[in-house]
ZAFILO-375858 format. One record per residue: x, y, z of N, C-alpha, C in turn; residue in one letter. Coordinates in pm, whole numbers, padded with zeros to 5 digits. Atoms other than C-alpha are relative to their C-alpha. Layout:
      npx      npy      npz     capx     capy     capz      cpx      cpy      cpz   type
        X        Y        Z        X        Y        Z        X        Y        Z      a
...
END
This chain:
      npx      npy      npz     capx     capy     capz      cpx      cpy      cpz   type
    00014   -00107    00097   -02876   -01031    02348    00098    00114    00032      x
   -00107   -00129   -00025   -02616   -00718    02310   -00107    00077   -00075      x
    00052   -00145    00051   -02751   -00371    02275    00147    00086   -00038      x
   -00117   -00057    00043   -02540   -00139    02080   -00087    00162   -00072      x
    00027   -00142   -00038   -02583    00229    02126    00095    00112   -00103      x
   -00059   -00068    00061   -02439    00480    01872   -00093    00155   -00055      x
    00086   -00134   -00041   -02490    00832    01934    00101    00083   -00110      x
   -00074   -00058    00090   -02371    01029    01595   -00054    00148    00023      x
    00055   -00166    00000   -02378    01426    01499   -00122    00047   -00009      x
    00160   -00029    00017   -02746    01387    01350   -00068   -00055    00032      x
    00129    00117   -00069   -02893    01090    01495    00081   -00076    00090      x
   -00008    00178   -00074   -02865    00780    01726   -00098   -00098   -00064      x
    00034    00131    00015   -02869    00441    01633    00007   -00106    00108      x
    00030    00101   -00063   -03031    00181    01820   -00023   -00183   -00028      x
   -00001    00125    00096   -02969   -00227    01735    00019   -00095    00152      x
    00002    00107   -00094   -03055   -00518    01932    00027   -00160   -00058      x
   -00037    00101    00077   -02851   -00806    01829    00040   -00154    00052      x
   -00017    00150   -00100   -02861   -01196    01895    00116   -00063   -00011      x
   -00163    00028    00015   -02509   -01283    01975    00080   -00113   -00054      x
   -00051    00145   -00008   -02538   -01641    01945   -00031   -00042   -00187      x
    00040    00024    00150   -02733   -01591    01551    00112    00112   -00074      x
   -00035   -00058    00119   -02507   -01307    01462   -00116    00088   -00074      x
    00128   -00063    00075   -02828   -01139    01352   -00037    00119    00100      x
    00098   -00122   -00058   -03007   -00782    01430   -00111   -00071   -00017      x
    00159    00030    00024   -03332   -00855    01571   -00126    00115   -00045      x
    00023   -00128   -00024   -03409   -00491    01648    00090    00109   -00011      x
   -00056   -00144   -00025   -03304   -00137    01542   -00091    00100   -00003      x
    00068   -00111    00046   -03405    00209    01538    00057    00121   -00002      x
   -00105   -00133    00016   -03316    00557    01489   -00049    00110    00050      x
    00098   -00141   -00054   -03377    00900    01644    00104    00139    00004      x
   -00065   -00115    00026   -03320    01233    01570    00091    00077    00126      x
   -00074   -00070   -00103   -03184    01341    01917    00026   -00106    00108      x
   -00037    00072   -00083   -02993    01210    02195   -00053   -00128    00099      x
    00157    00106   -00111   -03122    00854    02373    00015    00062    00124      x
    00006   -00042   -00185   -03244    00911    02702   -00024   -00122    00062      x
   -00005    00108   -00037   -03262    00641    02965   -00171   -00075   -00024      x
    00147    00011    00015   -03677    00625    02902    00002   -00084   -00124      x
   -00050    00055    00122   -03550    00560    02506    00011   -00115   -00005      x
   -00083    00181   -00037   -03349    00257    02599   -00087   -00111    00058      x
    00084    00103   -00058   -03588    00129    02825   -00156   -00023   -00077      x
    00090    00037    00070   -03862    00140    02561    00005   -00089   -00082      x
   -00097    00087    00093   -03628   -00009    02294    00004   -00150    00023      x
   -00036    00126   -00041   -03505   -00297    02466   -00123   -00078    00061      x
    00123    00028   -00108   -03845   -00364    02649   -00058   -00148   -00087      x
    00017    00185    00031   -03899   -00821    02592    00116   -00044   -00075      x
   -00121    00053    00014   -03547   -00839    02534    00075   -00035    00118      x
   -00093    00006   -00065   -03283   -00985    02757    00143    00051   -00002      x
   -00156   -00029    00060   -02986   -00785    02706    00103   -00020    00129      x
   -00106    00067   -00034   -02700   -00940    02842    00161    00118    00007      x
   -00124   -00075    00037   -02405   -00701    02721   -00052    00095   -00112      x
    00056   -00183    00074   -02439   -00290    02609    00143    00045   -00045      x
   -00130   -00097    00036   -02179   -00052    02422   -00052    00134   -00006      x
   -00004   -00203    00037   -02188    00327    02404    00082    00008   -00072      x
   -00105   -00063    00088   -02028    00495    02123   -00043    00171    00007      x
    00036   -00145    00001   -02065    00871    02138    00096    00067   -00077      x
   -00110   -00141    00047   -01925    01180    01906   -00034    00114    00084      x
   -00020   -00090   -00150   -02068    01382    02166    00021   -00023    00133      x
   -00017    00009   -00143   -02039    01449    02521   -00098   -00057    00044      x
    00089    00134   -00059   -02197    01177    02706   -00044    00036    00145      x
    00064   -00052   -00115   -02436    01293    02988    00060   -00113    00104      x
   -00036    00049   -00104   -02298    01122    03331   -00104   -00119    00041      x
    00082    00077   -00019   -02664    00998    03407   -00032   -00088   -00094      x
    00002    00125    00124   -02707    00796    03048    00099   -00112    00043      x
   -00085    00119   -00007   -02364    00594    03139   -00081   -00057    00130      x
    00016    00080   -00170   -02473    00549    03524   -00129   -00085   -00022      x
    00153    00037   -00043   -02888    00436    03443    00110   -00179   -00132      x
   -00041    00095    00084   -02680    00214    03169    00090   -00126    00045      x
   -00098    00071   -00084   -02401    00048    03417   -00105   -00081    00085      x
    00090    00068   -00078   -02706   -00013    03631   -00086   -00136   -00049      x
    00074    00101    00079   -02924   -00166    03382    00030   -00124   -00056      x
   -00011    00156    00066   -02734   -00442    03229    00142   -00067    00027      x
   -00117    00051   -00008   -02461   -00677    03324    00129    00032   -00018      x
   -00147   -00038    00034   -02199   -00588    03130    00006    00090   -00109      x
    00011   -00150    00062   -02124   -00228    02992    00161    00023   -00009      x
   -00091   -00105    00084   -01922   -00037    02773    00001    00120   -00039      x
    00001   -00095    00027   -01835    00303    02741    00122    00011   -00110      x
   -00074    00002    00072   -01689    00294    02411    00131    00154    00015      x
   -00145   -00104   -00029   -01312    00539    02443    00110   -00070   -00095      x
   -00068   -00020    00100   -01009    00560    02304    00123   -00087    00065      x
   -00050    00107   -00077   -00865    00357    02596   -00078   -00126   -00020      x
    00037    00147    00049   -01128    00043    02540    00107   -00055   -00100      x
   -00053    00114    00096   -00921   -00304    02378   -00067    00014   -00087      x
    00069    00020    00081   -00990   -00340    02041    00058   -00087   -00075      x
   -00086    00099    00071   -00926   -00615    01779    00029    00039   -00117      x
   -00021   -00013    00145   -00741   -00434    01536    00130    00080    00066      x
   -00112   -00111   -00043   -00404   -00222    01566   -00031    00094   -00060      x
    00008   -00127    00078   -00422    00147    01510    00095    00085   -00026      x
   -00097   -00066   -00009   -00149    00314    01388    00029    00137   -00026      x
    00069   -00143    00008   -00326    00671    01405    00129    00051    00094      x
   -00072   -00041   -00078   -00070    00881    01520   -00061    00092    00136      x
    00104   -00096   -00026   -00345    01102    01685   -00120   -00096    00045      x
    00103    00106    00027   -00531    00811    01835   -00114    00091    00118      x
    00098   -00019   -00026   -00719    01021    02068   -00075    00088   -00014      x
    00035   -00049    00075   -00848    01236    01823   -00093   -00070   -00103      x
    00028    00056    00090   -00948    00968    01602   -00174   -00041    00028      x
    00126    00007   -00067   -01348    00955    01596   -00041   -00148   -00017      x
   -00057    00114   -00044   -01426    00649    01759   -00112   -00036   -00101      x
    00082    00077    00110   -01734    00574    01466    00104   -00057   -00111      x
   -00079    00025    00143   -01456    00577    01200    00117   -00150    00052      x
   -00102    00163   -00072   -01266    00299    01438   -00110   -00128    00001      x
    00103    00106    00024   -01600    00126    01435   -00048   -00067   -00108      x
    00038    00073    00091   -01662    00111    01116    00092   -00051   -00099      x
   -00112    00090    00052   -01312   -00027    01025   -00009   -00129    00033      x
    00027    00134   -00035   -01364   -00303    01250   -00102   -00092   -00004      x
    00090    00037    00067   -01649   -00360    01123   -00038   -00040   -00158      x
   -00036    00046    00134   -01517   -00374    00792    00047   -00151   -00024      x
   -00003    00134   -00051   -01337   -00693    00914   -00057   -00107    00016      x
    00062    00095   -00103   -01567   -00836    01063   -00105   -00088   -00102      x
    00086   -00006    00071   -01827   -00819    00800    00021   -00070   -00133      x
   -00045   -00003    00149   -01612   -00907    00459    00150   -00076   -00010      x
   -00109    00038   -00008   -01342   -01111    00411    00114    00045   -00142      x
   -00053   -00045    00079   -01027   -01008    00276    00130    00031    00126      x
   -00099   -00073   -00062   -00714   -00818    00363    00071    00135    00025      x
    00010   -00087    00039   -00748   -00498    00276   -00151    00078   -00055      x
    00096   -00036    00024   -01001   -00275    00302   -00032    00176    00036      x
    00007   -00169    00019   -01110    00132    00191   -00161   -00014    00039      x
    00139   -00025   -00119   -01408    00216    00443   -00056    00153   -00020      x
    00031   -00131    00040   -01587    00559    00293   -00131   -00020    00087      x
    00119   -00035   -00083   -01864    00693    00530   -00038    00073   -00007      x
    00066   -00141    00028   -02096    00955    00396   -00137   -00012    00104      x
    00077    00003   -00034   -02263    01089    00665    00016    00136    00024      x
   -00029   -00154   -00017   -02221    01479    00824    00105    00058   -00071      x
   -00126   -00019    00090   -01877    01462    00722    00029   -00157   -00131      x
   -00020    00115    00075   -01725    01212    00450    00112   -00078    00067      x
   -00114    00055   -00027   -01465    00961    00597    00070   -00091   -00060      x
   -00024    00073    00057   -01232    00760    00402    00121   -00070    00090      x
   -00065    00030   -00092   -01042    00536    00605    00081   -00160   -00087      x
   -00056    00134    00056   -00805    00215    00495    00098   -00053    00139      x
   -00042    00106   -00149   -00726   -00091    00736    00074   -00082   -00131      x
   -00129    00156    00060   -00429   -00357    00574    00038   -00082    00124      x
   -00094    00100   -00091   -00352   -00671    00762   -00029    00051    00121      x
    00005    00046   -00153   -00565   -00603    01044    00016    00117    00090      x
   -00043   -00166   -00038   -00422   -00226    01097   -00055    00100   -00013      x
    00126   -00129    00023   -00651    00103    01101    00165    00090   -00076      x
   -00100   -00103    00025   -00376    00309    00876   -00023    00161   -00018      x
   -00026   -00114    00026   -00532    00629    00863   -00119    00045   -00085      x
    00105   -00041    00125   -00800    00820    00629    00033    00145   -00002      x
    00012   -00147    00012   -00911    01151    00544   -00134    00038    00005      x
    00104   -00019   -00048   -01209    01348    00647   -00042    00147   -00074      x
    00016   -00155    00055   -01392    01645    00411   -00157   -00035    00031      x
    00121   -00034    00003   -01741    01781    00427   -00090   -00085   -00045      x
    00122    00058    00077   -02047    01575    00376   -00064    00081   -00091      x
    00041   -00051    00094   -02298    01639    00111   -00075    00128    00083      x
    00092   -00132   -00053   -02535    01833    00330    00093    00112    00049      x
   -00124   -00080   -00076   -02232    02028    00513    00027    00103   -00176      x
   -00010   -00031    00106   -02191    02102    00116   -00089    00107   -00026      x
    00161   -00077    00034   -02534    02247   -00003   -00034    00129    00087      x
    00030   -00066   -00118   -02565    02399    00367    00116    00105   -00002      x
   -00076   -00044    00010   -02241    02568    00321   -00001    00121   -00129      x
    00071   -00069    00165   -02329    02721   -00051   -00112    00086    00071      x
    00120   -00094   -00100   -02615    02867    00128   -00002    00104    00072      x
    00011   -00073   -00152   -02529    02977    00448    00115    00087   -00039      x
   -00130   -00110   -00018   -02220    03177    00308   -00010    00087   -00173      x
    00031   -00052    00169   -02360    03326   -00011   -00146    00065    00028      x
    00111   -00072   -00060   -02637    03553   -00003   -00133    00019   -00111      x
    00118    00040    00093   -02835    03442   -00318   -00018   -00180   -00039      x
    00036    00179    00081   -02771    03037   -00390   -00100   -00031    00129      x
    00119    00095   -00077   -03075    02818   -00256    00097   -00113    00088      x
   -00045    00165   -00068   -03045    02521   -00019   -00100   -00097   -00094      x
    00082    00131    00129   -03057    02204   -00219    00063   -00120    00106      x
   -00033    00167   -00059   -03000    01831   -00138    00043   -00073   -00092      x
    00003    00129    00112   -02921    01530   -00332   -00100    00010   -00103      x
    00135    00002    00015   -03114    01499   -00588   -00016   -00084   -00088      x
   -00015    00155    00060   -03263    01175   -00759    00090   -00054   -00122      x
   -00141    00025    00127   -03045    01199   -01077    00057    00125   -00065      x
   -00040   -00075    00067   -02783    01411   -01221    00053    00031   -00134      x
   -00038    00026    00150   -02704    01513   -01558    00159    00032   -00017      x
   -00132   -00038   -00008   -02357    01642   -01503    00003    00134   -00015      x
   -00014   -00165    00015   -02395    01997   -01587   -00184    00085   -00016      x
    00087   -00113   -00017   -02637    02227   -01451   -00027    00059   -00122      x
    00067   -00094    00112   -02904    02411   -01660   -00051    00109    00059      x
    00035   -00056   -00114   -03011    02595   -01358    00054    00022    00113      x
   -00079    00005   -00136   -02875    02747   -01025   -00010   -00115    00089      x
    00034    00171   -00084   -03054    02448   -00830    00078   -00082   -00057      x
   -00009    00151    00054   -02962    02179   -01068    00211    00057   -00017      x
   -00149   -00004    00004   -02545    02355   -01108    00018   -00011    00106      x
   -00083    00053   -00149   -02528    02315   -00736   -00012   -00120    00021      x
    00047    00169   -00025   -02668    01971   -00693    00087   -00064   -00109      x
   -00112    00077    00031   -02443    01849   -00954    00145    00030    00023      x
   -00112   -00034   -00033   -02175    02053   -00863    00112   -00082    00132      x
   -00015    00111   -00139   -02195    01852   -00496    00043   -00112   -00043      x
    00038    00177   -00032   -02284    01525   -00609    00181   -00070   -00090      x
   -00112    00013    00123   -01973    01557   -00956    00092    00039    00148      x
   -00091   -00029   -00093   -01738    01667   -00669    00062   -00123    00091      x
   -00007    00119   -00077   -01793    01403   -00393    00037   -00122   -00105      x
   -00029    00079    00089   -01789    01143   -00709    00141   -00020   -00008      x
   -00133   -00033    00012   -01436    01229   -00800    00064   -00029    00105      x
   -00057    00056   -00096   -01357    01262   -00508    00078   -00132    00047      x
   -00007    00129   -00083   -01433    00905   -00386    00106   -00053   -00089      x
   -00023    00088    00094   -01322    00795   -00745    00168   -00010   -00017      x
   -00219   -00038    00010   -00924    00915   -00689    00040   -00079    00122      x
   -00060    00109   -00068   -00913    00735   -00380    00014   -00155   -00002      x
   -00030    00139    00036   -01024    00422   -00509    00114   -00061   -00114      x
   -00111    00047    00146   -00814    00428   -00833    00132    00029    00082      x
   -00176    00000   -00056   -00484    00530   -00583    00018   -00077    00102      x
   -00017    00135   -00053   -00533    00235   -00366   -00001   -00078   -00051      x
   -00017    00126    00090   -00627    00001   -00578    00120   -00056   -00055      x
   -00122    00019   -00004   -00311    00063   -00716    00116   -00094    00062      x
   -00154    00057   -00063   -00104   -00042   -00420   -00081   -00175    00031      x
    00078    00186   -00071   -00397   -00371   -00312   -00036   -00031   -00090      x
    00081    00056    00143   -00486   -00551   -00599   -00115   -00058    00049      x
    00121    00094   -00027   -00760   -00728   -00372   -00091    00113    00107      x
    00107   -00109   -00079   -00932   -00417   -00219   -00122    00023   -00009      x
    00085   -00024   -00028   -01220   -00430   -00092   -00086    00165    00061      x
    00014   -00103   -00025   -01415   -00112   -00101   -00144   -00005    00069      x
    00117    00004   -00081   -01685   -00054    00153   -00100    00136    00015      x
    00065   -00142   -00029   -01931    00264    00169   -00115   -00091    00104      x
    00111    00050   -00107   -02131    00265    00477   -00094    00185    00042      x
    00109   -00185   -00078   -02362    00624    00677   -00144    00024   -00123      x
    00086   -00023    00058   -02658    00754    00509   -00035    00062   -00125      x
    00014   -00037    00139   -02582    00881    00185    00099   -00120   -00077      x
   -00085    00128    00032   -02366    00511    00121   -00057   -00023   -00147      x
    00069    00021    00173   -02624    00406   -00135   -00007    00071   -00112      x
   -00006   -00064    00106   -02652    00704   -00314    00138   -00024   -00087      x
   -00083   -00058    00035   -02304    00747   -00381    00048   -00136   -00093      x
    00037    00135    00067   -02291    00370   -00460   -00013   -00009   -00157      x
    00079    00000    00140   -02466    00394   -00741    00096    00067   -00125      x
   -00058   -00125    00076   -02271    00687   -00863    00159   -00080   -00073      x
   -00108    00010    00055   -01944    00489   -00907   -00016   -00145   -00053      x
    00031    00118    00074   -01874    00169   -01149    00111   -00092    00054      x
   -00063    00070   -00052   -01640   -00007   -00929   -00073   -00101    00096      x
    00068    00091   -00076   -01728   -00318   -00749   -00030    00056    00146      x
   -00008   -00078   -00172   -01850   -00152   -00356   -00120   -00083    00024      x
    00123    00030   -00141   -02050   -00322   -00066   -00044    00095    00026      x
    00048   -00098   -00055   -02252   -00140    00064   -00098   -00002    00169      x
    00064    00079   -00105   -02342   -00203    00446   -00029    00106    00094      x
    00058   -00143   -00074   -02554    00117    00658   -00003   -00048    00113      x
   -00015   -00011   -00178   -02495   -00108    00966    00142   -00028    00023      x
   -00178    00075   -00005   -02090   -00123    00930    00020    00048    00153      x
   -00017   -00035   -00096   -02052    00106    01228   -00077   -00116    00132      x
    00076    00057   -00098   -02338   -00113    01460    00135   -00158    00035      x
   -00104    00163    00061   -02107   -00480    01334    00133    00069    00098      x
   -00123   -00021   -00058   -01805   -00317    01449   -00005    00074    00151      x
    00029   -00028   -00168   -01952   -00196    01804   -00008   -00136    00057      x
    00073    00178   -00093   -02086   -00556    01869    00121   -00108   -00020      x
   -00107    00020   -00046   -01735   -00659    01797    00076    00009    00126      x
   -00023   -00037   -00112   -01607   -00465    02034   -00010   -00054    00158      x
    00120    00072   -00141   -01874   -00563    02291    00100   -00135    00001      x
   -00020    00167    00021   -01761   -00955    02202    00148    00042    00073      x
   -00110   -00002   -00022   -01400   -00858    02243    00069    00021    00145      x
   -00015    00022   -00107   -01423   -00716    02548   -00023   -00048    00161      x
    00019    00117   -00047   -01613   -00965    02707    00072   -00097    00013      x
   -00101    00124   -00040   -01384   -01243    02647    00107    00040    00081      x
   -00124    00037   -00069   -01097   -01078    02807   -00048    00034    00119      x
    00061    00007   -00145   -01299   -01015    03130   -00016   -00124    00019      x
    00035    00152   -00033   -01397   -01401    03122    00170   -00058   -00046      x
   -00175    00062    00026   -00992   -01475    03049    00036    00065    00163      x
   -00104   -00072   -00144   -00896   -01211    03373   -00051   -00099    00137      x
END
């Protein structure tokens, strides 16, 4: 079994996956950082065999060390770890290593040759891999970063959220911000798909993070939609750099 550890801005994700089915047996999620107690609850009548760390934050010393201890063979996902994809980020160690995960996880997951990887989660990430290559994306404000922003810098609009359906134009302060967000992000997504598409005629478009589905919905272009792209493209990883330890 591989455990695969992904520690984002608002949560951690936890996934316990059978290497040999290709299948999650076990995940879960938690609002704040795992601790080694976490892990060892998690995994508890599993055999895990091979672990990854992915972190956007700073990674406590004792989490890697109780983790090196605990299981065979460990990964502290970086910007130095092999990976099976070329990146031609000019800025590669800048580049946040979820948005490298869930390229290669785009891969991994979908066949094709080309593929636009959008990740609405704190922030929005739009990222495009060709032939195998991470070329690059762009990164603006998630929805909540949105709403929360309207709010926190204005000294009469409400905090709002998503909200189950929009009409396109506000009748109300609530309902002109909530579509103001949601018509925004839309567009958004909808200019990057129509100016790739362009150049890939066979582009595969992927939305993955926790507002994936919503946004989904929102556009009329063919999109997957897969909320474990990031986990797929850790347990890559894992696989990848296993074999070349059993090659050295």
């Amino acid at each position: 079994m591989n455990l695969i550890i992904d520690i984002g801005n608002s949560t951690s994700k936890l996934a316990v996956i059978d290497r040999h089915a290709s299948s999650i047996v076990k995940k879960g999620k938690y609002e704040t950082p795992v601790s080694p107690d976490i892990i060892r609850t998690f995994t508890q009548g599993y055999c895990i065999e091979q672990a990854i760390l992915c972190s956007v934050r700073d990674v406590l010393p004792e989490l890697v060390d109780f983790l090196e201890k605990a299981f065979p063979f460990f990964i502290l996902f970086s910007h130095d770890t092999p990976i099976p994809l070329k990146n031609d980020y000019t800025t590669p160690a800048t580049l946040g290593l979820d948005r490298l995960a869930a390229a290669i996880g785009a891969t991994v997951c979908y066949a094709g040759r080309h593929f636009l990887v959008a990740d609405f989660g704190s922030a929005i990430t739009v990222d495009l891999v060709s032939d195998g290559i991470f070329k690059g994306g762009n990164i603006s404000p998630g929805a909540s970063l949105r709403f929360k922003a309207l709010h926190e810098y204005t000294d009469r609009l409400p905090l709002c959220s998503l909200p189950e359906r929009n009409t396109g134009l506000g009748t109300s302060t609530r309902s002109a911000i909530e579509n103001g967000v949601v018509c925004s992000i839309v567009h958004e997504i909808a200019y990057y798909i129509a100016h790739f598409s362009e150049k890939y005629s066979d582009l595969r478009i992927i939305f993955t993070g926790g507002d994936g589905k919503y946004f989904a919905n929102k556009l009329k272009n063919p999109i997957f939609v897969n909320c474990e792209l990031v986990i797929w493209g850790l347990n890559e990883v894992l696989k990848h750099n296993h074999a070349l330890e059993e090659k050295s």
